[in-house]
N, C-alpha and C positions, 0 to 999 in steps of 0.2 A: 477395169475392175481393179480394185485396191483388197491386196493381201497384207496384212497385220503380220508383223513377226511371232513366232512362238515365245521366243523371249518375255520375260515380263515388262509389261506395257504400262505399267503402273509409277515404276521406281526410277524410270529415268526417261530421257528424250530419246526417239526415236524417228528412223529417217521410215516414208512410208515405203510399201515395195508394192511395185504395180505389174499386175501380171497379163502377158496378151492372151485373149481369147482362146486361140490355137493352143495355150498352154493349160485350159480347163480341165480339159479329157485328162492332161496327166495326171493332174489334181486329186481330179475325182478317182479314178482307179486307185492312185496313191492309198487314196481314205475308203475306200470301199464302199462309195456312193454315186459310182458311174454307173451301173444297172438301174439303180433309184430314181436317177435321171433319165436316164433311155428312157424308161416307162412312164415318163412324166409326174413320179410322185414324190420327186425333191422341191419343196417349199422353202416361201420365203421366211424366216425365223418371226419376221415382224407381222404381217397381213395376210399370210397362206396363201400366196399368189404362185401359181407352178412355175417353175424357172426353166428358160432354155439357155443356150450359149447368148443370146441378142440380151435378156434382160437381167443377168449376174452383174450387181455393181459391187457386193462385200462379200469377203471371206473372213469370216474372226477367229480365231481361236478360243476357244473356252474351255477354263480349267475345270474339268468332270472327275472330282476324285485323286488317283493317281494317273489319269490320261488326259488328255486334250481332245474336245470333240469341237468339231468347224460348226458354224452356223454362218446360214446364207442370208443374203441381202438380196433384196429383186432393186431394181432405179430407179422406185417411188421417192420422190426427195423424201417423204412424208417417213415410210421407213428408213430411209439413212440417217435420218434424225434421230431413232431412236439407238444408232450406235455411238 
């Protein structure tokens, strides 16, 4: 699974940051979408495919106002293309 920096990702080069599995859970709690998940209703931002720990290949960052809200990638190449 590849995690995108918070930082802006636009203005300069960055190194990518790759996160293991076991470090999901943290994740998710961190952002308050570890219940969303248990329940199976965390989707994939590109195809609404339900996501478990086996099928998380992106985490992004998106600038939502003055916060940052994550959107998920499932490991359809077809969606990782559209990040």
């Amino acid at each position: 699974m590849v995690v995108y920096p918070l930082t802006s990702m636009a203005t300069k080069k960055e190194e990518l940051r790759a996160m293991m599995n076991s470090d999901l859970e943290n994740l998710l709690i961190q952002v308050g979408d570890y219940d969303t998940f248990l329940e199976g209703k965390l989707c994939c931002s590109s195809c609404g495919t339900v996501l478990n720990a086996d099928n998380v290949a992106l985490v992004l960052p998106v600038q939502n106002g003055d916060s940052i809200k994550l959107k998920y990638c499932c490991d359809n190449v077809e969606c990782m293309k559209n990040f």
